[in-house]
PDB file of N, CA, C and O in Angstrom:
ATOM      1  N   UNK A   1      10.603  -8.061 -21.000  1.00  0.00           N
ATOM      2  CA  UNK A   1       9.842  -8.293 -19.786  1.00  0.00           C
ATOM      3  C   UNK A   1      10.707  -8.081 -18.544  1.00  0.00           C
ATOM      4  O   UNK A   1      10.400  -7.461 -17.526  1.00  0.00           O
ATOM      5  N   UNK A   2      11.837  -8.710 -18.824  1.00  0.00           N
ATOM      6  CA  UNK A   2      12.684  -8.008 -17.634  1.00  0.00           C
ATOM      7  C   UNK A   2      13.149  -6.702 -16.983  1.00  0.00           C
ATOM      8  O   UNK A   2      13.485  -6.536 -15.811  1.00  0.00           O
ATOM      9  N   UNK A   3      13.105  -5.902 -17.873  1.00  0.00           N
ATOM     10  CA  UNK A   3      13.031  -4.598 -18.135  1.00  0.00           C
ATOM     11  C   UNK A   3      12.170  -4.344 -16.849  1.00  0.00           C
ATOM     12  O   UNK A   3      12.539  -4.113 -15.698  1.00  0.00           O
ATOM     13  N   UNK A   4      11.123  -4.436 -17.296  1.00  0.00           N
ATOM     14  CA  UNK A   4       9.776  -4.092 -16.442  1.00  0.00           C
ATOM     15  C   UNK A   4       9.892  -4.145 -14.790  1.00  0.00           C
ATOM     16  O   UNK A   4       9.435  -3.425 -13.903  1.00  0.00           O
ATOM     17  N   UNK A   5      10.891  -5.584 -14.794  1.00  0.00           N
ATOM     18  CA  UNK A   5      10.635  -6.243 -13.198  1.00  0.00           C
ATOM     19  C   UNK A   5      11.558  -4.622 -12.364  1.00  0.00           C
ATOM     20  O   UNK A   5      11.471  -4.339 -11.169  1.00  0.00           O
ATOM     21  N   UNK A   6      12.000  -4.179 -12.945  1.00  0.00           N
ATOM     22  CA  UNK A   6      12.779  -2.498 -12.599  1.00  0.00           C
ATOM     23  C   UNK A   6      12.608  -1.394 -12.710  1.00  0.00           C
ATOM     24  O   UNK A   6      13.374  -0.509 -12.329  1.00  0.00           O
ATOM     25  N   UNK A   7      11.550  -1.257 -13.262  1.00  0.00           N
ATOM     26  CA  UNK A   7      10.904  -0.072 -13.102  1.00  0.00           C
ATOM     27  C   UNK A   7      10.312   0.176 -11.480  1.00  0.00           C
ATOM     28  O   UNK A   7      10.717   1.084 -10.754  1.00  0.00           O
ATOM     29  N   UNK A   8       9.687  -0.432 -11.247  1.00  0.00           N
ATOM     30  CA  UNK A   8       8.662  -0.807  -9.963  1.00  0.00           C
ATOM     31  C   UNK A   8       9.643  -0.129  -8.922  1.00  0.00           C
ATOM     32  O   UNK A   8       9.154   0.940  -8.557  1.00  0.00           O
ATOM     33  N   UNK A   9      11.072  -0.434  -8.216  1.00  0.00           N
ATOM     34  CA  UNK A   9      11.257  -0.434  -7.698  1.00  0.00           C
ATOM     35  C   UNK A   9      11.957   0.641  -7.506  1.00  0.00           C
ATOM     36  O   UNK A   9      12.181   1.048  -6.366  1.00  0.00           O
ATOM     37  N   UNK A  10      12.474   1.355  -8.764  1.00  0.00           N
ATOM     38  CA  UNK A  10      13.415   2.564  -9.110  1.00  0.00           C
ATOM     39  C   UNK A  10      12.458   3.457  -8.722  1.00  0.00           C
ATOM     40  O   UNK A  10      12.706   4.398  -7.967  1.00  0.00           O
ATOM     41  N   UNK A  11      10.478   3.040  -9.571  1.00  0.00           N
ATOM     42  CA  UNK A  11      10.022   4.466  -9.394  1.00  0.00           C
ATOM     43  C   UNK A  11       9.673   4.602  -7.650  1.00  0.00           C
ATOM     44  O   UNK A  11       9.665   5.700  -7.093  1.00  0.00           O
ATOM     45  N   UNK A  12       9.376   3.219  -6.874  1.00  0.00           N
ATOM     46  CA  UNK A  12       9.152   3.600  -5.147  1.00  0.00           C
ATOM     47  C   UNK A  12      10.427   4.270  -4.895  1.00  0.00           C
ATOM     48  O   UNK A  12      10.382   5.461  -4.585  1.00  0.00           O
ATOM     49  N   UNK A  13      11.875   3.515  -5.008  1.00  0.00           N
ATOM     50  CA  UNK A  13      12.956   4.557  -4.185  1.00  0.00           C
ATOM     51  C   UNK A  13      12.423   5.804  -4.235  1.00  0.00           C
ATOM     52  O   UNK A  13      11.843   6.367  -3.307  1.00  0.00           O
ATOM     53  N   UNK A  14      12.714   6.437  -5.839  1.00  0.00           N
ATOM     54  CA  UNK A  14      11.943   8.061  -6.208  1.00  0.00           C
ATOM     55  C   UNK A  14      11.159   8.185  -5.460  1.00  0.00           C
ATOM     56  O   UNK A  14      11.783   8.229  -4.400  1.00  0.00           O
ATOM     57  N   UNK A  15      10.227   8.273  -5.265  1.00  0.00           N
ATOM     58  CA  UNK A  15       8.659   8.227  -4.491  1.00  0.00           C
ATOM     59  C   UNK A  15       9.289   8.499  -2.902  1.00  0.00           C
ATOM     60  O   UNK A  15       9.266   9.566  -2.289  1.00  0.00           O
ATOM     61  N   UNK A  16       9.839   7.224  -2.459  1.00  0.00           N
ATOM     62  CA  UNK A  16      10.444   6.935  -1.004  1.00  0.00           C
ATOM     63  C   UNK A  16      11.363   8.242  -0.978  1.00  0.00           C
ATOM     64  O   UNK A  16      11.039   8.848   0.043  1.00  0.00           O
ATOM     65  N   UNK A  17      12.330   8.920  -1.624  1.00  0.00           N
ATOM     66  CA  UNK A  17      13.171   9.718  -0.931  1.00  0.00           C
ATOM     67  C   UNK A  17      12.799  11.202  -1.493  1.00  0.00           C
ATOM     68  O   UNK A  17      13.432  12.208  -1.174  1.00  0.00           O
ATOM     69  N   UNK A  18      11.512  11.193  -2.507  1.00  0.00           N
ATOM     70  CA  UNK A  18      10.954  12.396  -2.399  1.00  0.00           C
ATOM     71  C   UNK A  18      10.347  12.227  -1.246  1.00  0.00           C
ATOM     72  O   UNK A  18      10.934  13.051  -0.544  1.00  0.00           O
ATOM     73  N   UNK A  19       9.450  11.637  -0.479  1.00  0.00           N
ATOM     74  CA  UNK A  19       8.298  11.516   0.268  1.00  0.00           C
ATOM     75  C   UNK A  19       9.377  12.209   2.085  1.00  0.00           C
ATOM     76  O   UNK A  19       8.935  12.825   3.055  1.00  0.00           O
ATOM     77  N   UNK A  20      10.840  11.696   1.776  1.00  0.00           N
ATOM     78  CA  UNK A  20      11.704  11.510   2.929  1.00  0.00           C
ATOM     79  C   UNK A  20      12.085  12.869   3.225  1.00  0.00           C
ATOM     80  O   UNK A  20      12.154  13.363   4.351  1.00  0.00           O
ATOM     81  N   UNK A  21      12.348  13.480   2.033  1.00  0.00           N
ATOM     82  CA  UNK A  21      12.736  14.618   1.894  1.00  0.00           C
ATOM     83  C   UNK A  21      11.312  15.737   2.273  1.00  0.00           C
ATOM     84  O   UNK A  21      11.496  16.937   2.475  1.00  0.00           O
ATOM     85  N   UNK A  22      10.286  15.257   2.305  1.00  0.00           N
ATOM     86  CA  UNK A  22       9.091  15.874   2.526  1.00  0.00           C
ATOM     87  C   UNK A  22       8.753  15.682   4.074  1.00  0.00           C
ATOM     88  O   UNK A  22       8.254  16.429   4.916  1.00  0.00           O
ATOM     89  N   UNK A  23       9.106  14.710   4.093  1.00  0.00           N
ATOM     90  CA  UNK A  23       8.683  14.800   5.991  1.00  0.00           C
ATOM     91  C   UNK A  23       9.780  15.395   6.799  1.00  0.00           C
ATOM     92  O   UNK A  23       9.588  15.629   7.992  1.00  0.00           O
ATOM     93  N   UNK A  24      11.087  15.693   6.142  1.00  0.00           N
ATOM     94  CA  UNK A  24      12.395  16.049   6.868  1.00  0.00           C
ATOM     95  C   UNK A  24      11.932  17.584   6.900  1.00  0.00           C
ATOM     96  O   UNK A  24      12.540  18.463   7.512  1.00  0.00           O
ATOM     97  N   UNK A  25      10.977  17.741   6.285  1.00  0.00           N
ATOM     98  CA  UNK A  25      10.980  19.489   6.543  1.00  0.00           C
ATOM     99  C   UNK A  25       9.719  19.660   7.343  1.00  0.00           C
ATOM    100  O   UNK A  25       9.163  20.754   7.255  1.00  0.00           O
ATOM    101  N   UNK A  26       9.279  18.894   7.980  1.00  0.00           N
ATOM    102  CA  UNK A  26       7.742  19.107   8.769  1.00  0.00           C
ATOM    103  C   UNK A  26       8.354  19.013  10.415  1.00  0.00           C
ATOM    104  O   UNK A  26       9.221  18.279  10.890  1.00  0.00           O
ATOM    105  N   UNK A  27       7.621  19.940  10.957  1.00  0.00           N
ATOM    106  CA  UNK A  27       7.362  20.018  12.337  1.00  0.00           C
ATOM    107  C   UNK A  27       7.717  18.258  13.111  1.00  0.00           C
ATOM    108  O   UNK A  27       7.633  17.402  12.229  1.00  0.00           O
ATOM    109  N   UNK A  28       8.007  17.763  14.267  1.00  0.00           N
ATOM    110  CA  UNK A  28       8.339  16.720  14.760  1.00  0.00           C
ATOM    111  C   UNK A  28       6.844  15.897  15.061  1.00  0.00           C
ATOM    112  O   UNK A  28       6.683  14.685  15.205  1.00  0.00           O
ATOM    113  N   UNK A  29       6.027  16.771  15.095  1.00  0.00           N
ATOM    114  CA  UNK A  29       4.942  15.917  15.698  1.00  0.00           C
ATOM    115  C   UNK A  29       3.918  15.696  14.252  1.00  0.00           C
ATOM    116  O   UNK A  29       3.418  14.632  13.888  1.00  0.00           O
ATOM    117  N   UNK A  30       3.799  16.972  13.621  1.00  0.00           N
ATOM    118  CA  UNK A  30       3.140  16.301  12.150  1.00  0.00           C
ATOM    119  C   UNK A  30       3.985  15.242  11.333  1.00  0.00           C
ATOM    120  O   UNK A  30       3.425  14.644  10.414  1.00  0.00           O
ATOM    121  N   UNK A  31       5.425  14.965  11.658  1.00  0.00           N
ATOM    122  CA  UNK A  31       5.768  14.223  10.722  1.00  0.00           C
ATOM    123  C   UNK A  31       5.549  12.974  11.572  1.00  0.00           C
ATOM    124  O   UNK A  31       6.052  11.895  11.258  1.00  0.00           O
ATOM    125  N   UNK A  32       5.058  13.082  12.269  1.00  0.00           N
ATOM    126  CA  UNK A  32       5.342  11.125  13.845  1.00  0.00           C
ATOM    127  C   UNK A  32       3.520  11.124  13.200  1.00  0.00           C
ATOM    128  O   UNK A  32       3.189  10.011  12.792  1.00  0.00           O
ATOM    129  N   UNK A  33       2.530  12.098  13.103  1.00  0.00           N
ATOM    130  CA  UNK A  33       1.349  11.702  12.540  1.00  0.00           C
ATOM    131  C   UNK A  33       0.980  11.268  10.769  1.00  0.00           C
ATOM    132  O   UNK A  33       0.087  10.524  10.366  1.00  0.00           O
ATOM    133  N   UNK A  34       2.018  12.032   9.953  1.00  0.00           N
ATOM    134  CA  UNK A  34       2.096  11.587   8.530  1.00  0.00           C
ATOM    135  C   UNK A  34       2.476  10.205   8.706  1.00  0.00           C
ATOM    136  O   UNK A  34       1.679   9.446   8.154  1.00  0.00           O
ATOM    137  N   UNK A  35       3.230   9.754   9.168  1.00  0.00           N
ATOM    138  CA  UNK A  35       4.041   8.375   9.587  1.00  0.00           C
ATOM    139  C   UNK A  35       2.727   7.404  10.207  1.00  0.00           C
ATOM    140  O   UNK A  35       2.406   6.356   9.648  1.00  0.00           O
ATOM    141  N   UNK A  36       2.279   7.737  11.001  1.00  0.00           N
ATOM    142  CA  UNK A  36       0.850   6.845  11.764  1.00  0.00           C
ATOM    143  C   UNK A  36       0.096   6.964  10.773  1.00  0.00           C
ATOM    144  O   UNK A  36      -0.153   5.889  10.228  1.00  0.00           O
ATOM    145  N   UNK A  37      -0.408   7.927  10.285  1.00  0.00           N
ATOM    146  CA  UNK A  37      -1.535   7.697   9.119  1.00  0.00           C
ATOM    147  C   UNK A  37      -1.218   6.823   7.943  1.00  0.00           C
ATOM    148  O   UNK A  37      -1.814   5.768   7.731  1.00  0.00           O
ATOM    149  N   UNK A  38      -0.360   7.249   7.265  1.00  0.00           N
ATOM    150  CA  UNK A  38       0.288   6.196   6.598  1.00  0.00           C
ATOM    151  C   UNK A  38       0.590   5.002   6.431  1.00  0.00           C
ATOM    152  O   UNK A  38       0.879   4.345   5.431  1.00  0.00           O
ATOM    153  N   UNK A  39       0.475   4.706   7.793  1.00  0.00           N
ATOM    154  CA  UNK A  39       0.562   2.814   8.283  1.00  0.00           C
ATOM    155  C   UNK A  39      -0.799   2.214   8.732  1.00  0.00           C
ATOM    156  O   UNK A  39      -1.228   1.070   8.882  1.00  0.00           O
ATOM    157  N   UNK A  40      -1.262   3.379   8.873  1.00  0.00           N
ATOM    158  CA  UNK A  40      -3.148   2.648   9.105  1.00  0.00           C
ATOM    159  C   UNK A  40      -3.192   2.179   7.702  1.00  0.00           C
ATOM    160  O   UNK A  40      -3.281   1.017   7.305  1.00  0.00           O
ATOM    161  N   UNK A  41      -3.114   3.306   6.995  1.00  0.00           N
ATOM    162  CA  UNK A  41      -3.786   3.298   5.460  1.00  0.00           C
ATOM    163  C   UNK A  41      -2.904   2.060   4.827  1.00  0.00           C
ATOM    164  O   UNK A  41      -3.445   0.955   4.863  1.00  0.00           O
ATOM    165  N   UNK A  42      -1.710   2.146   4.304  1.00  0.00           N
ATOM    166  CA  UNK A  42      -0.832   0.732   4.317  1.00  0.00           C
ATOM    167  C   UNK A  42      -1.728  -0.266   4.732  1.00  0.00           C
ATOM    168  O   UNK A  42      -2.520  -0.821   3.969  1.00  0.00           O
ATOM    169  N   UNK A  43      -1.615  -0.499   5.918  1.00  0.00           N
ATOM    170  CA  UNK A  43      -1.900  -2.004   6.682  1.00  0.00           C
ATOM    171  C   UNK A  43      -3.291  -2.163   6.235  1.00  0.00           C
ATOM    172  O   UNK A  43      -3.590  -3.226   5.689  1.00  0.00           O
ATOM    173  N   UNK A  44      -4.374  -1.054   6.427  1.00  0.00           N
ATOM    174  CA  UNK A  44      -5.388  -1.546   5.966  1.00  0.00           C
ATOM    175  C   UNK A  44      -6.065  -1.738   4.996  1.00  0.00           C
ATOM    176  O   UNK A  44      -7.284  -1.908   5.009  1.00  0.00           O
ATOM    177  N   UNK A  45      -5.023  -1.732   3.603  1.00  0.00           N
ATOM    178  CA  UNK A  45      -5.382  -1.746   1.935  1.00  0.00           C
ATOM    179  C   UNK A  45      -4.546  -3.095   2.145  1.00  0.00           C
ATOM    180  O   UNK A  45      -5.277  -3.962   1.666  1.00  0.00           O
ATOM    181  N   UNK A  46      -3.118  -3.848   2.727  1.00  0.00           N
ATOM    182  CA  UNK A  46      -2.864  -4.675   2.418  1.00  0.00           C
ATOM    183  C   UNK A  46      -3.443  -5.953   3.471  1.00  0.00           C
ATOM    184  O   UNK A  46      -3.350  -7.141   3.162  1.00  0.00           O
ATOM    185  N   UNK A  47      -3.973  -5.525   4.595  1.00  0.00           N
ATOM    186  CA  UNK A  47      -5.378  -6.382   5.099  1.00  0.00           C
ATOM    187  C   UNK A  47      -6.090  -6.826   4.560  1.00  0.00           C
ATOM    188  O   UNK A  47      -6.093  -8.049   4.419  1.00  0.00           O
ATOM    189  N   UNK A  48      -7.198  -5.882   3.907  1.00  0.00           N
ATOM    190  CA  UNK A  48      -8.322  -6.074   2.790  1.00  0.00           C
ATOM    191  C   UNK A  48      -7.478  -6.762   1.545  1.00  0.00           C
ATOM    192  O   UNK A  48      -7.944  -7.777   1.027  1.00  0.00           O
ATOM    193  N   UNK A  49      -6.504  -6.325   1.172  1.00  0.00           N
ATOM    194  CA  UNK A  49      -6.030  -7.579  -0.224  1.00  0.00           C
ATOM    195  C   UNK A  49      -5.910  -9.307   0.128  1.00  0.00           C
ATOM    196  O   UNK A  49      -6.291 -10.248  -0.567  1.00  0.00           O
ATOM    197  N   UNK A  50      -5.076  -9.317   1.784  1.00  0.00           N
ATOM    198  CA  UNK A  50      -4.904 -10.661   2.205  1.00  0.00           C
ATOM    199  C   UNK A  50      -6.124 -11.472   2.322  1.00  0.00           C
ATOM    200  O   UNK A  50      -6.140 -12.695   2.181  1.00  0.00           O
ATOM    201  N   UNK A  51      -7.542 -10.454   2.690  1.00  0.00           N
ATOM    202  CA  UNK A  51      -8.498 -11.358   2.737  1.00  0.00           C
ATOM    203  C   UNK A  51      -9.049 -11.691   1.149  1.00  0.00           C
ATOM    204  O   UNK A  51      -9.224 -12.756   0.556  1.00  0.00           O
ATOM    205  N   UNK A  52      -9.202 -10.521   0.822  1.00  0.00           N
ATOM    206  CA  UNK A  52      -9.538 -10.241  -0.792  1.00  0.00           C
ATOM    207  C   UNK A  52      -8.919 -11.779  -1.830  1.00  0.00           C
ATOM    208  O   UNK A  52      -9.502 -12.331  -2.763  1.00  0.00           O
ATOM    209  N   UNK A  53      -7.547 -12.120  -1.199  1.00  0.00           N
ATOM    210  CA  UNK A  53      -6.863 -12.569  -2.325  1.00  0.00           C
ATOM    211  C   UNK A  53      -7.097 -14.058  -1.487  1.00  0.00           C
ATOM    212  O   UNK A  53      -7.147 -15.100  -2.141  1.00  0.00           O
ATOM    213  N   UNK A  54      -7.229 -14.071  -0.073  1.00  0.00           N
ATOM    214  CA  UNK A  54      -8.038 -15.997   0.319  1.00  0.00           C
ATOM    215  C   UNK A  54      -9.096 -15.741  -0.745  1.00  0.00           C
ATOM    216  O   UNK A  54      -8.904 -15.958  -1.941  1.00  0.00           O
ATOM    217  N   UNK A  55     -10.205 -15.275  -0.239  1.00  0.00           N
ATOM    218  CA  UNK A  55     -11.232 -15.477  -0.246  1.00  0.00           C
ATOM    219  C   UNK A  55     -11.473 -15.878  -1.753  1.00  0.00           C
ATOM    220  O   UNK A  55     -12.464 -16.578  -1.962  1.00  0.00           O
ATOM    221  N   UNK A  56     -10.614 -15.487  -2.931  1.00  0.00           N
ATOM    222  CA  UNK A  56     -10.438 -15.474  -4.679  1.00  0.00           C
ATOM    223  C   UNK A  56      -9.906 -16.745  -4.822  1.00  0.00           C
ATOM    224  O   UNK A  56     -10.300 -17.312  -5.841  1.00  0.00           O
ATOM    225  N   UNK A  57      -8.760 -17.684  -3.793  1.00  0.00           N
ATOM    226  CA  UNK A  57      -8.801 -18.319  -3.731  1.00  0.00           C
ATOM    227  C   UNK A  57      -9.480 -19.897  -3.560  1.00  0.00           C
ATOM    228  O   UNK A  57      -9.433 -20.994  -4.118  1.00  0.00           O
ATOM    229  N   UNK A  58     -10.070 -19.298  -2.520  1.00  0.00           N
ATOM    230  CA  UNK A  58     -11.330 -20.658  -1.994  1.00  0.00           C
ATOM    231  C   UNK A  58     -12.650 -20.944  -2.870  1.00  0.00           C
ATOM    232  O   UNK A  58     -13.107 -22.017  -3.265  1.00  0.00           O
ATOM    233  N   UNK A  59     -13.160 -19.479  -3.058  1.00  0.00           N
ATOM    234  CA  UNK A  59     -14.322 -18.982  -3.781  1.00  0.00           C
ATOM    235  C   UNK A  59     -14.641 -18.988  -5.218  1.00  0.00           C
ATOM    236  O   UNK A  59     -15.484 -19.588  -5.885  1.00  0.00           O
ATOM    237  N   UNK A  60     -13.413 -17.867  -5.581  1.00  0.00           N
ATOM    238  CA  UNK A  60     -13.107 -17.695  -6.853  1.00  0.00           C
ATOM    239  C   UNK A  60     -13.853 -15.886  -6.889  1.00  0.00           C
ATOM    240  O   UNK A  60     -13.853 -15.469  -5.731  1.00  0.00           O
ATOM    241  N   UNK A  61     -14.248 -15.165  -7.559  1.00  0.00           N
ATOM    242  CA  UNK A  61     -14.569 -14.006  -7.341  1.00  0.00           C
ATOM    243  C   UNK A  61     -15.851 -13.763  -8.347  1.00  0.00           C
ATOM    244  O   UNK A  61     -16.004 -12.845  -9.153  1.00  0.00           O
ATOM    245  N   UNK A  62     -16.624 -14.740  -8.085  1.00  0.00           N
ATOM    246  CA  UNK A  62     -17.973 -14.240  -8.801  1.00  0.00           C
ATOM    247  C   UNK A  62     -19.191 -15.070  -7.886  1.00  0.00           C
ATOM    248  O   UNK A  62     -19.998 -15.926  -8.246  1.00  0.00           O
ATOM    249  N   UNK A  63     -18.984 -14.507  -6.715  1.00  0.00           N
ATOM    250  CA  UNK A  63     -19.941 -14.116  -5.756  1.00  0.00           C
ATOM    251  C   UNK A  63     -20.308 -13.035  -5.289  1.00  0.00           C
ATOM    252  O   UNK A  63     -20.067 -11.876  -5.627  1.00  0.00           O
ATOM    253  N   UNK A  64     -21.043 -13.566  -4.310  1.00  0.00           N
ATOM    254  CA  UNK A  64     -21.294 -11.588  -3.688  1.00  0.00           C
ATOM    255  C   UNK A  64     -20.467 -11.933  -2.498  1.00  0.00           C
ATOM    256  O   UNK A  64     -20.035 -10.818  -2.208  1.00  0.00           O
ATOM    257  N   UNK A  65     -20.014 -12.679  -1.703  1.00  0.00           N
ATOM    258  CA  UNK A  65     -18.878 -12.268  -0.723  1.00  0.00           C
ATOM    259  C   UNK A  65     -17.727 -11.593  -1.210  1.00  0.00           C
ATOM    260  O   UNK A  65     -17.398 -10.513  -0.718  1.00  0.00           O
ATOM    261  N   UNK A  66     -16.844 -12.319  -2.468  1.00  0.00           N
ATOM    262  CA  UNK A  66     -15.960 -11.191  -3.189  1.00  0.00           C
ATOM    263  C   UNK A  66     -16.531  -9.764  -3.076  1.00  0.00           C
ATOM    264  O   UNK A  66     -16.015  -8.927  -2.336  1.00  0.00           O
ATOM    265  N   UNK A  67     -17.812  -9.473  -3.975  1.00  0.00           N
ATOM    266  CA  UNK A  67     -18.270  -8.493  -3.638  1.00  0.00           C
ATOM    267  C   UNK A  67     -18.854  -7.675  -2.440  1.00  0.00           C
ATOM    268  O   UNK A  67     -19.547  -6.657  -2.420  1.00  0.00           O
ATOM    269  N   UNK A  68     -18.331  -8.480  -1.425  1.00  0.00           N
ATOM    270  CA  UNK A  68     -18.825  -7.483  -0.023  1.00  0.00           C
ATOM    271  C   UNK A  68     -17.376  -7.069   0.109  1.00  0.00           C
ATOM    272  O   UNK A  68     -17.083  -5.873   0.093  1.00  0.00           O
ATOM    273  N   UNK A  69     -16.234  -8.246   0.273  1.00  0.00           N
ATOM    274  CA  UNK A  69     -14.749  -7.879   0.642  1.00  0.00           C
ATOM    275  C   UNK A  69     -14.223  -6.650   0.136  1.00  0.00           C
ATOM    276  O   UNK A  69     -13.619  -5.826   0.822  1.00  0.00           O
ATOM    277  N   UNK A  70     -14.574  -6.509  -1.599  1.00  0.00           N
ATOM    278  CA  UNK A  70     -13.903  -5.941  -2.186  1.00  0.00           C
ATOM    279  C   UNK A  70     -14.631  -4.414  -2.238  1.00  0.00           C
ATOM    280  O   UNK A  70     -14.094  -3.495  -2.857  1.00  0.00           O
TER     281      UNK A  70
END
């Protein structure tokens, strides 16, 4: 099981310095917009989880508000 807790993070670096190496070759202004898009999308999947994961809390997730959040 410990094993596992290392995978996760080896495969983002990979991910992270392919992705780095991908914006280092783009134009200055598409890479300042890959970068903004990216943080909408980020922020607003881990937004929707913060409410997602109260609301599973308080509720529990066999309503239909879970099911509107989610």
């Amino acid at each position: 099981m410990n094993q596992l807790l290392y995978a996760g993070p080896i495969l983002v670096s990979i991910f992270v310095l392919s992705y780095w190496l991908f914006l280092a070759h783009l134009p200055r202004n598409t890479c300042i917009r890959f970068i903004q898009v990216w943080a909408v999308f980020v922020g607003g999947a881990l937004g929707v989880e913060l409410v997602l994961g109260y609301w599973t809390d308080l509720h529990d997730s066999s309503n239909l508000g879970y099911g509107i959040i989610d």
